[in-house]
C-alpha positions in Angstrom: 63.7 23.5 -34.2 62.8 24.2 -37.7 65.7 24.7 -40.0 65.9 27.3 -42.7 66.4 27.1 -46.6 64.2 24.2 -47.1 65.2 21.8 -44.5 69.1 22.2 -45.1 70.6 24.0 -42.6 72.5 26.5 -44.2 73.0 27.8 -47.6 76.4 26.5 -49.5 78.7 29.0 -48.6 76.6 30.4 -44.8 78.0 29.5 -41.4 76.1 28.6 -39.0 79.2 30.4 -36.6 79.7 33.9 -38.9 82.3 35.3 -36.8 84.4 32.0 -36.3 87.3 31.5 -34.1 88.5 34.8 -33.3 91.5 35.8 -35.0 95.2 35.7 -33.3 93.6 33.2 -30.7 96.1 30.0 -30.5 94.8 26.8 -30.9 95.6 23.7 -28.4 98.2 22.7 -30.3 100.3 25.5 -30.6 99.4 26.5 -27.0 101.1 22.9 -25.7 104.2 23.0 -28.3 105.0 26.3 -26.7 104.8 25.0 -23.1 106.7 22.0 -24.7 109.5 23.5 -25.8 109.8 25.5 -22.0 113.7 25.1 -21.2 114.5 24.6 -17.5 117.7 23.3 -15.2 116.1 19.9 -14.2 117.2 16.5 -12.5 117.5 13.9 -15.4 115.8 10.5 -13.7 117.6 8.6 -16.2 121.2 9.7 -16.0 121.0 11.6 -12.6 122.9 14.7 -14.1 120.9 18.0 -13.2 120.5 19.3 -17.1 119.3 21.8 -18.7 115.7 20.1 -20.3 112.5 21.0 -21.9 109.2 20.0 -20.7 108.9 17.8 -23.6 111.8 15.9 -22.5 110.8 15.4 -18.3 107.2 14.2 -19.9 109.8 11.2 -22.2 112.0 10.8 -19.6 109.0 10.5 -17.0 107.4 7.7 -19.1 110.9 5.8 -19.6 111.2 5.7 -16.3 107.6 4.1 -15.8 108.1 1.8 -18.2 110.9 0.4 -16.5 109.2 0.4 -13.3 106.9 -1.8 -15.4 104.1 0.4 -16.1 102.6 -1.8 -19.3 100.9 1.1 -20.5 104.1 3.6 -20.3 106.0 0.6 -21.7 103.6 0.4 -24.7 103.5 4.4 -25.5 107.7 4.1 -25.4 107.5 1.3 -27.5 104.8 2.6 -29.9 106.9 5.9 -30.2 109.8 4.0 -31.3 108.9 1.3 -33.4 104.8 2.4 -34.8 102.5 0.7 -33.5 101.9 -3.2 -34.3 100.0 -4.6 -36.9 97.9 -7.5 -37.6 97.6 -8.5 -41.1 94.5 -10.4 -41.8 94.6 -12.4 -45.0 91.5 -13.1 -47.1 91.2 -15.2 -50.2 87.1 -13.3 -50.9 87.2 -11.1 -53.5 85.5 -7.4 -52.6 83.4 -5.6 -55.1 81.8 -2.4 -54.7 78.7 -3.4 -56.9 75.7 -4.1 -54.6 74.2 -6.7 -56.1 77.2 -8.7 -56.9 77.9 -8.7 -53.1 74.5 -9.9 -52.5 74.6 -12.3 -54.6 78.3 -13.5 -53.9 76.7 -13.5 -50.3 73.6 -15.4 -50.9 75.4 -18.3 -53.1 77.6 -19.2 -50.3 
């Protein structure tokens, strides 16, 4: 397929879509927040109290439940919500450049 405008696709300023995402249409998002924030009268696994609970808070109190039923990987998404994921710092004592040549030649005099 030959492309136009001298081999670039589209001219600064053209779509290759022209009419886009229609407008009004919801993205993913906003379609799964809304669903989210659904309120029902639901059994609380954790406490045992029937409640009244969105469907953000069954999908939490699902995966606490997991994890204690030691699911590793519900255990690590609980965890990761509450603390940030972990981190592993890597020290280096190499000094990084950006200049080509002085990183080949930092590279080559090794």
């Amino acid at each position: 397929m030959a492309f136009p405008h001298d081999g670039n696709k589209w001219k600064p300023g053209e779509s290759g879509n022209p009419k886009g995402y229609p407008t009004g249409v919801p993205n993913r998002s906003t379609v799964f927040k809304r669903w989210a924030s659904l309120v029902s009268k639901s059994n609380n696994e954790l406490t045992g109290l029937k409640e009244d609970l969105t469907e953000e808070d069954l999908v939490v109190i699902k995966l606490f439940v997991e994890a204690k039923n030691g699911n590793v990987i519900a255990a690590r998404e609980v965890l990761d919500s509450l603390y940030g994921k972990a981190t592993e710092k890597i020290e280096s004592n190499h000094t990084f450049t950006t200049n080509p040549d002085e990183f080949i030649d930092s590279y080559l005099n090794k």
